[in-house]
C-alpha positions as CSV (number, residue, x, y, z in Angstrom):
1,X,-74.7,33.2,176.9
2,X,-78.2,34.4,175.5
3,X,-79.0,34.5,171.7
4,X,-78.7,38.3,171.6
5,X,-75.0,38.2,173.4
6,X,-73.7,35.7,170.6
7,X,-74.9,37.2,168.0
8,X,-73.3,40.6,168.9
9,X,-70.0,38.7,170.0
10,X,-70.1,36.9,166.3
11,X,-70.6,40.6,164.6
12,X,-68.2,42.2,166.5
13,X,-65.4,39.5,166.0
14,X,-66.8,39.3,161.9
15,X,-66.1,42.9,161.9
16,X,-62.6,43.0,163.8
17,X,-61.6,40.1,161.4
18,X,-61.9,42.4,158.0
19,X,-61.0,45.1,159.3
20,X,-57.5,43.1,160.3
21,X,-57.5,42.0,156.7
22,X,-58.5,45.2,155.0
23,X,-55.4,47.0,157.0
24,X,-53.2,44.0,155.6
25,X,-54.7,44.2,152.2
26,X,-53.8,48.3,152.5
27,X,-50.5,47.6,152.7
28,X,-50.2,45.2,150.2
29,X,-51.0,48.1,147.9
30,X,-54.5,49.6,148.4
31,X,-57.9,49.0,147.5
32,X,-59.2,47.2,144.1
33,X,-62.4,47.7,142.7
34,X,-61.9,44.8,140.2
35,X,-62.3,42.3,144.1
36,X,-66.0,43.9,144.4
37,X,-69.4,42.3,143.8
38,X,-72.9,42.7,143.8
39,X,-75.8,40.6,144.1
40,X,-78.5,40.1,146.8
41,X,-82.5,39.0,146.3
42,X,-84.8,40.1,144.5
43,X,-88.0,38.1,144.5
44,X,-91.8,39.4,143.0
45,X,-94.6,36.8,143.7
46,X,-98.9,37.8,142.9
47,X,-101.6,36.1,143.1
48,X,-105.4,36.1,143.9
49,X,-104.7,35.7,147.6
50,X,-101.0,36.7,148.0
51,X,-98.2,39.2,147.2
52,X,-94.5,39.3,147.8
53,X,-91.6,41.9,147.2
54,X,-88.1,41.1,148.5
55,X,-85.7,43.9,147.4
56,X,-82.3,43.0,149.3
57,X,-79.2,43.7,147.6
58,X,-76.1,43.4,148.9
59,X,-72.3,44.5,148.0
60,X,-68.7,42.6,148.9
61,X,-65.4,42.7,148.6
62,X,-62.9,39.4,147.8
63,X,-59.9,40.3,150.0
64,X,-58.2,36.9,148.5
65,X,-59.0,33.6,146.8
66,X,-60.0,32.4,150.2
67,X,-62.0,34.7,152.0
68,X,-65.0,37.4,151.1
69,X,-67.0,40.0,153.4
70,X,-69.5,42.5,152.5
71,X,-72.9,44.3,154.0
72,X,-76.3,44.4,152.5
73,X,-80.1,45.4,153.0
74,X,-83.1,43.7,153.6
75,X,-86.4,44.7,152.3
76,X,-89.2,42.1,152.8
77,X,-93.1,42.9,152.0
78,X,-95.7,40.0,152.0
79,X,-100.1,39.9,152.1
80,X,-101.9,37.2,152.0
81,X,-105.6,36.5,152.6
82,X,-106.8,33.2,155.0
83,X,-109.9,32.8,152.8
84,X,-111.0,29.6,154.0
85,X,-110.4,30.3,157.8
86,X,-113.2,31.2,160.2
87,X,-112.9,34.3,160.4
88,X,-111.6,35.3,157.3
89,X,-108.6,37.6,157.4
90,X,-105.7,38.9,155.9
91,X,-102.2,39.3,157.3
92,X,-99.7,42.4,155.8
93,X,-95.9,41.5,157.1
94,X,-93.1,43.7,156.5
95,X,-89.1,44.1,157.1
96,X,-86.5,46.3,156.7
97,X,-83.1,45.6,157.7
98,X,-79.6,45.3,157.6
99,X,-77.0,42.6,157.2
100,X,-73.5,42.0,156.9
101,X,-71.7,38.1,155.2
102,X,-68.6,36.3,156.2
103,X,-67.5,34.2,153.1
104,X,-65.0,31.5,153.6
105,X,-64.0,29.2,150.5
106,X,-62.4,26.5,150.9
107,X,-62.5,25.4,147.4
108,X,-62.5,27.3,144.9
109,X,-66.0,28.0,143.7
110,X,-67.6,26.6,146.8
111,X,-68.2,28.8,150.5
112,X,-69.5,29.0,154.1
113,X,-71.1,32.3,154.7
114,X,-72.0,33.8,158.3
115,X,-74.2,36.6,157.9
116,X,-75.8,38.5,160.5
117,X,-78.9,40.3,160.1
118,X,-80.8,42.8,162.2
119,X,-84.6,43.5,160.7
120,X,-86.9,45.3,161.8
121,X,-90.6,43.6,161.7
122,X,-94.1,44.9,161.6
123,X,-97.4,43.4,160.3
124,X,-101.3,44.1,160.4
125,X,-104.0,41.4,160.2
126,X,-107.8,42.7,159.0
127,X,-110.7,40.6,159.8
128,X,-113.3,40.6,157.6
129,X,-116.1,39.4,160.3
130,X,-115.7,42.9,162.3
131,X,-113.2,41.7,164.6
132,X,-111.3,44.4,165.4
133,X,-107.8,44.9,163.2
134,X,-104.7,43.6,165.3
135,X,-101.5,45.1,164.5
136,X,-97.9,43.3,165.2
137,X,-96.1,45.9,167.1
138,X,-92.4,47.3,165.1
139,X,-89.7,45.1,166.7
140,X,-85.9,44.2,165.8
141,X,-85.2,40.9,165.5
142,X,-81.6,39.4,165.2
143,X,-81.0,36.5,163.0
144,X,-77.7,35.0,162.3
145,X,-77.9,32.7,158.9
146,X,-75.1,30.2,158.6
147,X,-74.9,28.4,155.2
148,X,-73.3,26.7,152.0
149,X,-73.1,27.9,148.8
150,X,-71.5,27.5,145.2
151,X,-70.2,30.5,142.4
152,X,-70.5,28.9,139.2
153,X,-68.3,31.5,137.1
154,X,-70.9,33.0,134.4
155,X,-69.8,35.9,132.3
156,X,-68.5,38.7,134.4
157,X,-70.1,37.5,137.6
158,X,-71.2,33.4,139.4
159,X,-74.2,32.3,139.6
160,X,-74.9,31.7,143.4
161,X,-76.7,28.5,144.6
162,X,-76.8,28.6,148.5
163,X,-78.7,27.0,151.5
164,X,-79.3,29.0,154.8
165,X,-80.8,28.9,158.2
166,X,-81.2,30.4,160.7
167,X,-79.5,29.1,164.2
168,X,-80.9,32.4,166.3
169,X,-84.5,30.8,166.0
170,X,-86.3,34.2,167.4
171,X,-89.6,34.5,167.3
172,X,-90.9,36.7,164.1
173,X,-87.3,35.9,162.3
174,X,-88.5,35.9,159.1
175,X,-87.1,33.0,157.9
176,X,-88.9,30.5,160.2
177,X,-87.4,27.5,161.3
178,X,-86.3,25.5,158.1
179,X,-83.1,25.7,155.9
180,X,-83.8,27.6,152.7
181,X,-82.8,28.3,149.0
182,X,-81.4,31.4,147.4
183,X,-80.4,31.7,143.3
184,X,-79.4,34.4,142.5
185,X,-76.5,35.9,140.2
186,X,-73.1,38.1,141.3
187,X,-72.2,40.8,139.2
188,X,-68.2,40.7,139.7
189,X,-66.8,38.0,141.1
């Protein structure tokens, strides 16, 4: 089975899965607004020869003590400028995408998350020799992160410690080929 093939059978079973439990939660007397949350990334870096922007919130819903699912966006800008390469350039990346997370805890303030991803990619480098520009052609790329995570109860929300990767490995993913950090903060819990 190719990476593609997986990571549309993981979706569609993440997706049959809490829809099962949203039907059962239905009947156990509806929806509660008090089980949603909200979080995601949000991440501004400058400097002289870089910039990043990562807007990528994200919403979910606790159907129980044990389990969480919820759907998000991804919104990734980064420049930087190779100063001390020959030729000097500069490379503009960008994604846009969406996501949805699997959260399984089996203790209390401590999960497993699945999340797939699809993001669209696109980039530009400029030369500043006269080589010509090259663009990166638009392209989706799947990822499928698989991590670990903790909710330290803070306030009306967790603060959210987690480490990711991603086990899709495509080429222009843009998470590369390392496990990797998030912080963040849940409003809700």
């Amino acid at each position: 089975m190719n990476r593609k093939s997986l990571l549309l059978a993981v979706t569609l079973l993440t997706t049959l899965h809490f829809t099962t439990l949203a039907q059962d939660e239905e009947r156990q007397g509806g929806f509660d607004k008090s089980k949603l949350f909200f979080g995601g990334n949000f991440g501004l870096g400058f400097g002289s020869n870089s910039t990043l922007i990562n807007v990528s919130p994200q919403i979910g819903y606790r159907f129980n003590p044990y389990l969480a699912a919820g759907v998000g966006l991804n919104f990734i800008y980064s420049s930087y400028r190779y100063r001390f390469y020959t030729p000097e350039y500069k490379e503009n990346y960008g994604v846009a995408g969406l996501n949805v997370f699997g959260r399984v805890y089996p203790i209390e303030y401590l999960f497993l998350q699945i999340q797939p991803e699809a993001n669209y990619n696109w980039g530009k480098f400029k030369f500043y020799d006269g080589t010509p520009d090259q663009k990166l052609d638009g392209k989706i790329v799947p990822s499928l992160l698989g991590g670990a995570g903790a909710a330290i109860p803070a306030g009306r929300g967790a603060f959210i410690i987690m480490v990711q990767y991603d086990l899709l490995q495509e080429a222009r993913s843009p998470y590369g080929n390392r496990a990797f950090y998030n912080f963040g903060y849940n409003i809700g819990f």
